[in-house]
C-alpha positions, 0 to 999 in steps of 0.5 A: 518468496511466500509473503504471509500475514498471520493473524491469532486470537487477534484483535484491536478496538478504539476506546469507543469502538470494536474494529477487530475482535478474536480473528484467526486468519492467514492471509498468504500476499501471493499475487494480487489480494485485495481487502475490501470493507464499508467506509469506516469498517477498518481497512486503514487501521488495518495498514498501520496495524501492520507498519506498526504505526498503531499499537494496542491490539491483542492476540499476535500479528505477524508479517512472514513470521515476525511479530509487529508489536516488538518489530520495529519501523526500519525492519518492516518498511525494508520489506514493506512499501506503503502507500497512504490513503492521502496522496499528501501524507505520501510525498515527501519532498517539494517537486515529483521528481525530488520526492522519487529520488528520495523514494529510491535512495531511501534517505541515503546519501547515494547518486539517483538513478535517473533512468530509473526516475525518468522510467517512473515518471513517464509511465505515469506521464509525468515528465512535464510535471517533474519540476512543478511545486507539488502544491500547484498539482492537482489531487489526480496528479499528486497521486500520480507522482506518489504512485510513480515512487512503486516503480522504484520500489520492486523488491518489496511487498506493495501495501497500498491503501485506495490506490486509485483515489483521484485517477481517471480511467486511463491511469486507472488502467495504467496502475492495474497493468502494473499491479499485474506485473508486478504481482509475479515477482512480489505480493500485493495487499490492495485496500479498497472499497472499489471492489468493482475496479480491483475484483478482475486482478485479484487473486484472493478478496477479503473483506472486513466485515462484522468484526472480522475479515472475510475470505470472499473469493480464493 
């Protein structure tokens, strides 16, 4: 599947600041892209442009042909998972293992596959975790339970925002490896100022600059 954000004529300011101004861009989600920018330059505000989670802009914005401002929630995240920048904003529930079985039933009253939990909390090596109130996690450990819910997730398009906040090297490794992977199958939008850690996986970088986004490598 062609995976495509198209931006026209498109752009987005805060009563006291310019963050997007008459951008025509197409941004194809084939593979790995990563969008980079300064701290504050808009990566974020971009994300919930695009999950309708912040309206006001002008011009059009389309995910593979359906316009955002008359889109709603339910339709985007069925094609769309997101990741929050703060792992708390992400975890819904009081343990890992009780948020990932609400990350794969997608809040229906379905059984659990718990093979398929288990897969996910061993590969971020959770499983000693999984019953501990995520209150008494650390930061490195949280985003590793909100992380694990990707893996539970393989149909959809991964819109992640900083991904790697937290990690230490070895999980680090571990989240590119499977962003690689999972990049065969479906697009990834990754939204980062580490440059230096996605730049190698990338297939596209984008950076937000000026206003304006940047292709900076294709």
């Amino acid at each position: 599947m062609k995976d495509l954000i198209r931006l026209q004529n498109f752009s987005f300011s805060f009563p006291e600041k310019d963050i997007f101004r008459n951008i025509d861009l197409d941004i194809s989600l084939s593979g790995v892209t990563l969008l980079s920018g300064e701290n504050g330059s808009g990566k974020s505000t971009f994300c919930r442009l695009l999950l309708a989670l912040q309206s006001g802009y002008s011009g059009n914005l389309l995910f593979n042909d359906l316009e955002i401002s008359t889109a709603d929630t339910i339709s985007i995240a069925s094609e769309i998972t997101y990741l929050k920048q703060s792992s708390s904003l992400n975890l819904l529930a009081a343990t890992s293992m009780l948020d990932l079985v609400i990350w794969q039933a997608g809040f229906e009253l379905n059984e659990p596959d718990e093979a398929a939990i288990e897969v996910a909390l061993n590969y971020f090596d959770l499983l000693d975790l999984q019953d501990k109130p995520v209150w008494e996690l650390s930061e490195g450990q949280r985003q590793r339970a909100v992380l694990a819910a990707l893996l539970l997730n393989r149909q959809k398009v991964w819109l992640l925002d900083e991904p790697a906040s937290g990690l230490d090297i070895i999980r680090q490794i571990k989240l590119k490896n499977l962003i690689a992977e999972q990049s065969r199958h479906r697009g990834i939008l990754i939204i980062s100022h580490r440059y230096d850690l996605f730049a190698d996986i990338s297939d596209k970088i984008y950076e937000i600059r000026n206003k304006s986004i940047i292709l900076r490598k294709e």
